[in-house]
C-alpha positions as CSV (number, residue, x, y, z in Angstrom):
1,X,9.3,-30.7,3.9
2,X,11.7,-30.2,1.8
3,X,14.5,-27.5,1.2
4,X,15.9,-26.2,-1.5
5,X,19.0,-24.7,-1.8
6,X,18.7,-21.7,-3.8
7,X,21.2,-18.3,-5.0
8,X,21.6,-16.2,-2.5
9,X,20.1,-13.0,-2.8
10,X,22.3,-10.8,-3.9
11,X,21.7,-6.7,-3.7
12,X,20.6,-5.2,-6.8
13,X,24.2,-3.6,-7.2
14,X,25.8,-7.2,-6.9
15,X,23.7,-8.4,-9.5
16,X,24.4,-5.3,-12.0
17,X,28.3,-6.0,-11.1
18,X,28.1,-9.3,-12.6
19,X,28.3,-7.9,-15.8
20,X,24.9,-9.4,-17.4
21,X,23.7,-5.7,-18.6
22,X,21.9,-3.1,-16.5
23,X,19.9,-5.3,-14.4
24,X,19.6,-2.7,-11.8
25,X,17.6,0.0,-14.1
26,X,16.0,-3.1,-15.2
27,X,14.5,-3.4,-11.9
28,X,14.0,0.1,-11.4
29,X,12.7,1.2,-15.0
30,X,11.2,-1.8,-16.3
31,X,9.6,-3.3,-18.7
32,X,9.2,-6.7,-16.8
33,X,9.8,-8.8,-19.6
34,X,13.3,-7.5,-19.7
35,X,14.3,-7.4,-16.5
36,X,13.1,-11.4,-15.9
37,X,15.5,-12.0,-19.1
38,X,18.2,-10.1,-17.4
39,X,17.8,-11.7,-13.9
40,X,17.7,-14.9,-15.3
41,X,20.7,-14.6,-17.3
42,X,22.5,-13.1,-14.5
43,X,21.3,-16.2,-12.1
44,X,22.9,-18.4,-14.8
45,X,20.2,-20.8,-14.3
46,X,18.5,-22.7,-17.7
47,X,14.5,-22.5,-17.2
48,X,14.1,-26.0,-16.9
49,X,16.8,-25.6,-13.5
50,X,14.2,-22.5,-12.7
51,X,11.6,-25.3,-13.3
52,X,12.5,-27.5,-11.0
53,X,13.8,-25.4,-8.0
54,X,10.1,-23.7,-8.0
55,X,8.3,-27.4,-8.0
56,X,11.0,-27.6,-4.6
57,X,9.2,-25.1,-3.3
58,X,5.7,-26.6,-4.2
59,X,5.1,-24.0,-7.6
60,X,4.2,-25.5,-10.7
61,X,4.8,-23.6,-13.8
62,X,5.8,-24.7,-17.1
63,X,8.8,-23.9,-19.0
64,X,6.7,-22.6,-22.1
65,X,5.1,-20.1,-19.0
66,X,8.7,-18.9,-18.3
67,X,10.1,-18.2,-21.9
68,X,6.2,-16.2,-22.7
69,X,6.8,-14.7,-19.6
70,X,10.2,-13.2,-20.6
71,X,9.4,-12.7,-24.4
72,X,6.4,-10.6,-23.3
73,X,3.9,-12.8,-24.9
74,X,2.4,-13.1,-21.4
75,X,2.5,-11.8,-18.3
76,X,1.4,-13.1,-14.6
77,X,-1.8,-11.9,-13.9
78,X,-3.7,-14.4,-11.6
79,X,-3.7,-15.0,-8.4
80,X,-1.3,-18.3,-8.9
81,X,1.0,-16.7,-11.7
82,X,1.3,-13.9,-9.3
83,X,2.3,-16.1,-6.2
84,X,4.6,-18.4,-8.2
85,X,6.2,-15.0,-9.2
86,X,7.1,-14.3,-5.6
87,X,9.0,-17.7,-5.6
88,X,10.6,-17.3,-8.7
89,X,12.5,-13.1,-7.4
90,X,13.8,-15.6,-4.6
91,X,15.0,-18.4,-7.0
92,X,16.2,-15.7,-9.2
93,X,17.9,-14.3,-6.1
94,X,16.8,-10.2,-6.7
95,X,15.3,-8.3,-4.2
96,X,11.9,-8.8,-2.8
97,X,9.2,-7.3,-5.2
98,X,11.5,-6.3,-7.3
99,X,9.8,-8.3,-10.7
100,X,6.5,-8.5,-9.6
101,X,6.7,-4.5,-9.1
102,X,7.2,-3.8,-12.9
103,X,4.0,-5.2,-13.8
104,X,1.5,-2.7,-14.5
105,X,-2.6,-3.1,-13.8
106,X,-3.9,-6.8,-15.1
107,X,-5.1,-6.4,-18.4
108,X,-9.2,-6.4,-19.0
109,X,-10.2,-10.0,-20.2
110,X,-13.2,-11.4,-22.3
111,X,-16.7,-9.6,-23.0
112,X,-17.5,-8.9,-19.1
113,X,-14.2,-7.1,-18.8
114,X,-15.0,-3.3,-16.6
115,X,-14.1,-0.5,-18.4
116,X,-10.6,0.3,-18.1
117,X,-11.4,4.2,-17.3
118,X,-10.0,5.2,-13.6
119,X,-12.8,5.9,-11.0
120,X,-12.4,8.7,-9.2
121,X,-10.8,8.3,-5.7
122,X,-14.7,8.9,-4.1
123,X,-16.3,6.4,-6.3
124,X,-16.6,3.4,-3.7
125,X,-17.9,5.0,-0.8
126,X,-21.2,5.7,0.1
127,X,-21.3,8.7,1.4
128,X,-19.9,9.9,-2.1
129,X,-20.3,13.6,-2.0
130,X,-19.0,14.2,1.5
131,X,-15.7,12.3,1.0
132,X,-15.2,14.6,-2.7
133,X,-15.6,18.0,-1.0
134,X,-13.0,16.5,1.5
135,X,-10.3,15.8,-0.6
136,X,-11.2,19.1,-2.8
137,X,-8.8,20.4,0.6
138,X,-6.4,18.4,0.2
139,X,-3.6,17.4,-2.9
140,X,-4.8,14.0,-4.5
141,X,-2.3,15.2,-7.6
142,X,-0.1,12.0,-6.3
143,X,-2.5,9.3,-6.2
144,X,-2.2,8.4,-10.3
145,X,1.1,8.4,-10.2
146,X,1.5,5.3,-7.7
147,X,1.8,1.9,-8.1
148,X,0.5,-0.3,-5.5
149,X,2.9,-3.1,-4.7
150,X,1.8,-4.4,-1.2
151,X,-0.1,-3.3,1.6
152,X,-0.6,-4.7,5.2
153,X,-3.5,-3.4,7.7
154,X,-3.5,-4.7,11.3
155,X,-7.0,-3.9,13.2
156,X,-6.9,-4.3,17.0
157,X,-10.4,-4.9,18.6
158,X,-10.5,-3.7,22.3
159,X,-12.9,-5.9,25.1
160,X,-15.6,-3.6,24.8
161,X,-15.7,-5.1,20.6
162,X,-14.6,-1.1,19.3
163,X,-11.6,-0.7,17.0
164,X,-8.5,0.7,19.3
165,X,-6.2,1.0,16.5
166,X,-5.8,0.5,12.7
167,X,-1.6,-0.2,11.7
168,X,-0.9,0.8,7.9
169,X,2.2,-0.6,6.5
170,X,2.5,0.1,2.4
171,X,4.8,-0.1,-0.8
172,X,4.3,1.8,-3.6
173,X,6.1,2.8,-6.4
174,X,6.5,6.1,-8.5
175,X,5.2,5.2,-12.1
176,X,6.4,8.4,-13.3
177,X,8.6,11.1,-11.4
178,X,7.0,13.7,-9.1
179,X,4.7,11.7,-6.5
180,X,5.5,13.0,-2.9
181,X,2.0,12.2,-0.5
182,X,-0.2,9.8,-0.4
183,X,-4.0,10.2,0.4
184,X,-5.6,9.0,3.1
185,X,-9.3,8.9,3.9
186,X,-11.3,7.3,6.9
187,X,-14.3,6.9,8.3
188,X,-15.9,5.4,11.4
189,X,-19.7,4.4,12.0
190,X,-19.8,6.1,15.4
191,X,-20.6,9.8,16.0
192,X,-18.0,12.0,17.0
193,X,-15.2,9.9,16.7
194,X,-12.0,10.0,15.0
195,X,-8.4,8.7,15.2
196,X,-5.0,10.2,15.5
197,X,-2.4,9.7,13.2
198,X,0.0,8.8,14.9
199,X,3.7,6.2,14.7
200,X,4.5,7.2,11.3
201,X,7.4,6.1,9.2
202,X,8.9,7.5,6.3
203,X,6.6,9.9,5.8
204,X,5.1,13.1,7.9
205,X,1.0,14.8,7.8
206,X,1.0,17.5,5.9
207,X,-2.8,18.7,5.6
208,X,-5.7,17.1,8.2
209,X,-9.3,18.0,7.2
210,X,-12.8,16.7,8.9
211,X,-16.2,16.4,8.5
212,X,-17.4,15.6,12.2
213,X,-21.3,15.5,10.8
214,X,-20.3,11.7,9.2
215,X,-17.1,11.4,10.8
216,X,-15.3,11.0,7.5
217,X,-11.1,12.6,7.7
218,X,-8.7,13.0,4.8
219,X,-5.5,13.9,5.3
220,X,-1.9,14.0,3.5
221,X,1.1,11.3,4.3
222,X,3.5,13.6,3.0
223,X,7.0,11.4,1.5
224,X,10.0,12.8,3.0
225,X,11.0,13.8,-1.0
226,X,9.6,13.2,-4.2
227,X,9.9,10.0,-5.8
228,X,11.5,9.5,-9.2
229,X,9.9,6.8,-11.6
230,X,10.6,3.5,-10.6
231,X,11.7,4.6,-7.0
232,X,9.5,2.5,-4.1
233,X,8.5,3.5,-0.8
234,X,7.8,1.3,2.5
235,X,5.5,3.9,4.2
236,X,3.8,3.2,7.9
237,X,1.5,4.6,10.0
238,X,-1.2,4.1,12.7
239,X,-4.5,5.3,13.2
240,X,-5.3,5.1,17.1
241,X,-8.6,6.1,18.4
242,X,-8.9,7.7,22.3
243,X,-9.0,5.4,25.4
244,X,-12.8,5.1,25.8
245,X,-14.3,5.9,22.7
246,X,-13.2,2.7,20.2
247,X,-15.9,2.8,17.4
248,X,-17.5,-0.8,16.7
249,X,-17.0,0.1,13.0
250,X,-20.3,-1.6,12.0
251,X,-18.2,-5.6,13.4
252,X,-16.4,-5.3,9.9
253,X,-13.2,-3.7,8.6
254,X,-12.8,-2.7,4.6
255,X,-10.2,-1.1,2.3
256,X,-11.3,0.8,-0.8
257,X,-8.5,-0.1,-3.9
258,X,-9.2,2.5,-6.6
259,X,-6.6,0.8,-8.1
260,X,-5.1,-2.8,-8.3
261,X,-3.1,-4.1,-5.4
262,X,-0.5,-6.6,-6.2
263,X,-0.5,-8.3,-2.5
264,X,-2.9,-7.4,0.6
265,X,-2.9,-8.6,4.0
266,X,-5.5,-7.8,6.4
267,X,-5.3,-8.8,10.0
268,X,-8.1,-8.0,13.1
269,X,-6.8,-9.5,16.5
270,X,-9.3,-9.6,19.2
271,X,-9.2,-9.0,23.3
272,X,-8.9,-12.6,24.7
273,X,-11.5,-11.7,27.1
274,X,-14.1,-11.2,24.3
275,X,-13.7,-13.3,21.5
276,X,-16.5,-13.7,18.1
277,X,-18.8,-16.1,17.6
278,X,-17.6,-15.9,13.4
279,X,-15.4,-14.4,11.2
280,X,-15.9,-13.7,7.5
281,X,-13.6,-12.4,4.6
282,X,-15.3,-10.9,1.8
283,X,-14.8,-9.1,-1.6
284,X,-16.7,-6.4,-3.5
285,X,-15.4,-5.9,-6.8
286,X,-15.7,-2.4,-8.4
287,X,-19.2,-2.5,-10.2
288,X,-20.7,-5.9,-8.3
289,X,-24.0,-5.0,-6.0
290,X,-23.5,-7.9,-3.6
291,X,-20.0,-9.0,-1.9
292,X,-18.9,-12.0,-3.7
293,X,-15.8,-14.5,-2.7
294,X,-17.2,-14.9,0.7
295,X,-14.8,-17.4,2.7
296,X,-15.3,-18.3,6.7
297,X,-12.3,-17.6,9.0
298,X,-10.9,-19.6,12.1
299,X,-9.5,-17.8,15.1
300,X,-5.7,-18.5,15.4
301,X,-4.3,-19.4,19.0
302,X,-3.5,-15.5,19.6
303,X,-7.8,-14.4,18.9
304,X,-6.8,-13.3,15.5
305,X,-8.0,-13.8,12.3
306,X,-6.1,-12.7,8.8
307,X,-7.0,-12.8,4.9
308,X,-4.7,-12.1,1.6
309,X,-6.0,-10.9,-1.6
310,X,-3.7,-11.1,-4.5
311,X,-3.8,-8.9,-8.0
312,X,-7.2,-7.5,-6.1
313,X,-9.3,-4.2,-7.3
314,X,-10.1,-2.2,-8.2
315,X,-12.9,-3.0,-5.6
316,X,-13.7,-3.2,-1.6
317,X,-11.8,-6.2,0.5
318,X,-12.6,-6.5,4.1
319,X,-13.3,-8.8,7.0
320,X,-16.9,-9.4,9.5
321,X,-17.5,-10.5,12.4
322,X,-20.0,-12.0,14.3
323,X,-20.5,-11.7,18.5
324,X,-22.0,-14.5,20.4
325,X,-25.4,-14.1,21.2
């Protein structure tokens, strides 16, 4: 293995200090072709140095990518751009997300391209109608006007193979000023069950609404203030069902992306005492009948299995699991 020794990272005010323009709106406003110009003239690094400290780090990229990249000719959009783009903010030296952030949804490609027209936040579950007259209670007004940057769920599968507890860490970011909740819907396969909200972080429940008859719940993760564009937020939260009565959750977990993710982790650990037989990742992408992407899992040392999607929706992301027999 081998190290490279990189620019440390500096604070987005230490970098503005250094007098290479206002690379701190950069990074807060956008567009991202300007800011990459103005971190990498602040880094006072040539792009073939940039080059060469990413192929350290196992990234190839070529310096024609870099200059399109910063011109705006192109953008990172797949999976690989997108990954070598979280090498290069370290490179660079500038905070964590703080490029990849600016860029907006990918752009629709070729003649099988999906319409570019936002689905409605109901559109990808099945029970369609229930989950619209829920958030009709509730203030979705939000939801548009947030970026998704990152987000991180942890599922913890009791012995008896029911979901004890679902751990939510996000990062979003205002695209225009005035977002101040986030929406939240969830629903379980088993009758009469539903979690608390509970362990939250940077954010507080405002409104809570049920329907009991399909076990669906909506509810508001109300921001401490409202964000101004640009402005990111690391929210958390935990969804803990009641000793006794963990759902089995059909042996699969899913999130629903209305709209893009840049980065999602998905975890499920599982009691030692009952472990599966298989695990599965799988995607559905926004439009598809069948899952597609399907990729086999291996239990890690701790009975826990984990995926990452990168640049993924809008569309369904989840992970099954088999019991012995």
């Amino acid at each position: 293995m081998t190290n490279a020794a990189g620019r440390p990272n500096l604070s987005v005010d230490e970098l503005d200090s250094t007098g290479h323009g206002s690379l701190a709106q950069l990074l807060t406003t956008g567009p991202f072709p300007e800011a990459l110009r103005a971190a990498i003239k602040a880094s006072r690094l040539s792009l073939d140095r940039i080059q060469h400290r990413l192929a350290l780090r196992g990234v190839t990229i070529s310096v024609a990518t870099l200059s399109y990249w910063q011109s705006g000719r192109r953008r990172p959009e797949r999976p690989e751009s997108l990954e070598a783009l979280r090498h290069l903010e370290t490179v660079l030296g500038v905070p964590q997300a703080g490029l990849s952030a600016l860029l907006g949804p990918p752009r629709p490609r070729g003649r099988r391209s999906r319409p570019t027209t936002m689905m409605p936040i109901d559109a990808l579950w099945e029970r369609r109608e229930r989950v619209a007259n829920l958030l009709t209670q509730v203030d979705t007004s939000s939801d548009v006007k947030l970026g998704r940057i990152s987000q991180h769920d942890r599922i913890e599968i009791a012995a008896d193979g029911g979901q004890r507890s679902v751990w939510v860490r996000q990062i979003l970011r205002a695209e225009q000023d005035g977002p101040d909740r986030w929406a939240l819907v969830f629903e379980t396969e088993q009758a009469d069950v539903l979690p608390q909200v509970v362990n939250l972080r940077n954010c507080h429940l405002g409104r809570v609404v049920e329907d009991t008859e399909v076990n669906i719940m909506a509810a508001e993760m109300m921001f401490d203030r409202p964000l101004a564009r640009g402005e990111t937020i690391i929210m958390e939260y935990q969804l803990l069902f009641a000793e006794g009565h963990y759902p089995a959750g059909n042996n699969s977990f899913t999130r629903k992306f209305r709209l893009p993710v840049r980065e999602y982790v998905i975890e499920v650990r599982f009691d030692q005492s009952n472990l599966p037989a298989r695990c599965q990742q799988f995607s559905l992408p926004a439009g598809d009948d069948t899952p597609s992407r399907r990729r086999n899992l291996a239990l890690d040392n701790a009975g826990g299995v984990h995926a990452v999607a990168l640049g993924f929706g809008p569309g369904v992301f989840g992970i099954r699991w088999e019991w012995p027999k």
